[in-house]
N, C-alpha and C positions, 0 to 999 in steps of 0.2 A: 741708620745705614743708608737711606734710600734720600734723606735729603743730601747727606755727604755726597751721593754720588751727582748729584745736578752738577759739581765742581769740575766734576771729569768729563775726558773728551778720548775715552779710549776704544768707543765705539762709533763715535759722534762729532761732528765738527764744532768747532770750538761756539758759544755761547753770544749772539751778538744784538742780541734786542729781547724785549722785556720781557714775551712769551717764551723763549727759547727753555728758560730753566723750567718751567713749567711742563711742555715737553719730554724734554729726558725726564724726568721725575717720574713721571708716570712709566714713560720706558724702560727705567730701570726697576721700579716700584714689577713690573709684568718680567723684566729678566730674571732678574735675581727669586723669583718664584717659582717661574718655570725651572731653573737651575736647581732647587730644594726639590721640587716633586720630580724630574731628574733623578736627584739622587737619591730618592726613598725608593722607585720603582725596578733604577738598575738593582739597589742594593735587595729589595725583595726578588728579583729574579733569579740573584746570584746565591743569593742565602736558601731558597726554596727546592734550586737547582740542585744545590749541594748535599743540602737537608734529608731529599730524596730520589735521588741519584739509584740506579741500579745497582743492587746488591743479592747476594745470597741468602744474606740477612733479613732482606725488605723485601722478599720476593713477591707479596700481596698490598696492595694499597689499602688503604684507611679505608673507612667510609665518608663517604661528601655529607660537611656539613649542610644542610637546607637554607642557611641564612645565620647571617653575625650579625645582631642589633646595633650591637656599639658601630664595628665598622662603617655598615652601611649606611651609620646618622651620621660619620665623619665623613665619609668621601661623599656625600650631600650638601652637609651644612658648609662648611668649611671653601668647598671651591665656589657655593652659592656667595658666604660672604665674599670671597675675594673678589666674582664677579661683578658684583653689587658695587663695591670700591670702586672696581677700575669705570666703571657706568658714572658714575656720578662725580668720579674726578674727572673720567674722561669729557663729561657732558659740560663740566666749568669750567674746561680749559677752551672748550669749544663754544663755547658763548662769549668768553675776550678773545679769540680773536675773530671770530666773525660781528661782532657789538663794535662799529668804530666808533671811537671817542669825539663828543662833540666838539667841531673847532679845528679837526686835524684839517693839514696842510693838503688838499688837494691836488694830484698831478693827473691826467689824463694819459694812458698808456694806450697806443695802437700796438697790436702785434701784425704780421704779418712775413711770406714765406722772403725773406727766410733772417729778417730784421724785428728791429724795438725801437718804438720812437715816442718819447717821451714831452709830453707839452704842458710848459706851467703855466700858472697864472695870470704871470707876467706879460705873456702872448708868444713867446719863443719857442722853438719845439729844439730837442736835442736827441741827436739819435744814438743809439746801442745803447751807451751809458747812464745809470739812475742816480742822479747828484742830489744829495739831500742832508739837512743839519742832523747834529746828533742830538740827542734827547727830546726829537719831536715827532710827534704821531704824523704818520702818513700814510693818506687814501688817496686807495689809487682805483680810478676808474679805468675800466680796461675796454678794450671790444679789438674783434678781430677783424681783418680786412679780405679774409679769404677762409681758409678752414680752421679746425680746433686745435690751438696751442693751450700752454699751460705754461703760468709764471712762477718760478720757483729758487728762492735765495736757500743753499742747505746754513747756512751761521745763521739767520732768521727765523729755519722753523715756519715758513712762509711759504705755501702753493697753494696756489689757484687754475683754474682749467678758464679759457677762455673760450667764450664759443662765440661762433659768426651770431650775426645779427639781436643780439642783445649786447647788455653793457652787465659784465663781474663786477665785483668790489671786494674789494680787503685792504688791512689796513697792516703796518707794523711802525715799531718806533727803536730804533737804533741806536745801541748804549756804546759804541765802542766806535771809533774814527777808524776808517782804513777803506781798504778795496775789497770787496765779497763777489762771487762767481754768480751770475745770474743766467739763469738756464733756461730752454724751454722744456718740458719734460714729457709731452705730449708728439707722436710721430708725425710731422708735417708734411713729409715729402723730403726728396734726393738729398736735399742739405739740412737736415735737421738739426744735424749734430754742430751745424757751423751756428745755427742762430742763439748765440750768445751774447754776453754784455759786463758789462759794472755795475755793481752800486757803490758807488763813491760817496763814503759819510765823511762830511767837515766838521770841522767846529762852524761856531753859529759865525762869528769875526769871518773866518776861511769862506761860507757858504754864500755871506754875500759881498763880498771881494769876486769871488765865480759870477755870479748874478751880474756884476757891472760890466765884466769882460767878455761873459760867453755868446753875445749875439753878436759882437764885431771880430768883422774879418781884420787882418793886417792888411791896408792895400799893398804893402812892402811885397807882399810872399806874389813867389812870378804864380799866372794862374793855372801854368802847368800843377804847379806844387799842390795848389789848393784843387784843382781838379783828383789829383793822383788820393790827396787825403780825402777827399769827398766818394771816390770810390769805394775804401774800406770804409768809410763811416755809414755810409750809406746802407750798404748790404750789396751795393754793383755785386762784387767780387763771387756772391754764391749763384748768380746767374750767368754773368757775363765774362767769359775770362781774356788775358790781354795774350794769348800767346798763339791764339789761333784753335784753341781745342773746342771740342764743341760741348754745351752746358744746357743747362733749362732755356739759355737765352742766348742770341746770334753773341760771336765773339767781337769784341773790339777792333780787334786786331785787323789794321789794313782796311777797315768798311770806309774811311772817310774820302768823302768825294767819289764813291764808286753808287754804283744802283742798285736798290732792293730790290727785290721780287718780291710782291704783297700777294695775301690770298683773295681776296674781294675786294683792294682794289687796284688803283693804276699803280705802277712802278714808279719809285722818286728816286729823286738822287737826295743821297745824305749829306744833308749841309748845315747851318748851325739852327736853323729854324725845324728842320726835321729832330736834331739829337733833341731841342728843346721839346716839341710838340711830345718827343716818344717820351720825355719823362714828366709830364704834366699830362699829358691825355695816352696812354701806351697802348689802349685800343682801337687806334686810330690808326696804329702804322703795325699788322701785324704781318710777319715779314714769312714765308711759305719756309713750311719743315717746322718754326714753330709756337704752332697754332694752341698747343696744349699750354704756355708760357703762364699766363695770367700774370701777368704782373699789372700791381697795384699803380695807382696813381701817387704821386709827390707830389702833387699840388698842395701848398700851406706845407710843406716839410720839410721845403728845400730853397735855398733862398737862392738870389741870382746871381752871385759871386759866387756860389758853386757850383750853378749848369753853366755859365760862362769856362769856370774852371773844368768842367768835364768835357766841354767841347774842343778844350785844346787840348786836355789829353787824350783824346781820340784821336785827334788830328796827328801828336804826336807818337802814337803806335804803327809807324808804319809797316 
């Protein structure tokens, strides 16, 4: 019964890497148990209730037994073994996935508020989205750039909490090609709910086809476009908004070519070396009202066809 159910997903998101079956197994191995003692307890209440129920007839109670041997060796042994089970299944499912396999594919994960920024091997960093081959193990170093997130695929069966100044690890290996929800699952501040992402599994052919293409820009695309895209891919969007409203960070909208108001230090006027400076060093130019911001640095995350491209779309928010 309990292996049949690893098939289903009527409580559970569908199955999409090698721990996952593993997982419901157990979850279902603890539901469908709890659901039996469930229905032994209702049924003893209802049967007891009835049994001795107020009558004319029964107007005097028994006498209390002192103790049932049998009983009280069954409601002992019995949920002792089942705990015991779920202990020592629980305890081998929990050593594959935190045991990462020697040789998995290493990717570097930054978190931070309110983005994912992913950097392989190769020396590329890509941000929101996790592009990875199927049927291969992947370890993932994590570390945060400001307070504690948490990474969490639900088709993977894969969370991890990430906390400032150390480096997580975990690993998973991805049996099925497609797009999966990748979450933070830890409260980060105002935009939480927006710091989300992909993990995009290829075939192996598909994942480095991606590889040859994914660090080049098109010079074709006007640098408005690639700005505007570099926005959303970035994480702009949960700070800074284009319409004038006000966010964790000054809006867009209308600042180019006009003057800040800095808190220690001198007022600048924004122009392309300033929008560059505030996204490579951002605590250099912290602008009064807001001081609380933190925003992290982009230096190595961001290349320079995209702050070139974000400096015209600034320009062009008037």
């Amino acid at each position: 019964m309990f292996l049949n159910a690893t098939e289903q997903t009527t409580w559970l998101p569908q199955q999409a890497s090698t721990i996952a079956s593993e997982v419901d197994a157990l979850f279902y191995f603890i539901y469908y148990w709890t659901l039996i003692f469930l229905g032994i307890v209702a049924f003893c209440v209802f049967y007891f209730g009835w049994k001795y129920r107020s009558s004319n007839n029964n107007s005097k109670a028994p006498k209390s037994a002192s103790h049932n041997t049998p009983l009280e060796i069954a409601w002992t042994v019995i949920p002792f073994i089942l705990v015991m089970i779920v202990f020592f299944w629980g305890a081998g499912s929990y050593m594959k996935m935190n045991v990462i396999p020697y040789g998995a594919m290493e990717i570097n994960v930054k978190a931070q508020k309110w983005a994912w920024n992913f950097k392989y091997k190769e020396g590329f960093s890509n941000p929101r989205d996790l592009v990875v081959p199927v049927n291969t193990p992947i370890k993932l170093i994590m570390e945060s750039q400001d307070v504690l997130h948490s990474f969490y695929v639900p088709e993977f069966r894969v969370k991890m909490d990430i906390i400032p100044n150390r480096y997580m690890m975990t690993w998973f290996e991805a049996t099925k090609i497609g797009e999966y929800d990748l979450l933070c699952t830890e409260y980060c501040g105002a935009s939480h709910s927006e710091m989300n992402g992909k993990v995009i599994v290829k075939s192996q052919e598909d994942y480095e086809d991606w590889l040859e293409k994914v660090n080049v820009i098109d010079e074709s695309i006007p640098l408005v476009e690639v700005g505007e895209t570099a926005y959303e891919k970035h994480a702009c969007n949960t700070c800074h908004s284009i319409d004038g409203s006000s966010m964790i960070g000054p809006s867009f909208k209308g600042i180019w070519n006009t003057i800040a108001e800095h808190v220690s230090t001198e007022d600048k006027l924004i122009d392309e070396n300033y929008i560059r400076e505030s996204i490579l060093y951002p605590q250099k130019h912290i602008v009064k009202g807001y001081e609380n911001g933190n925003m992290p640095s982009y230096k190595g995350l961001i290349r320079d066809r995209e702050i070139e491209g974000l400096i015209e779309y600034i320009k062009s928010l008037k």
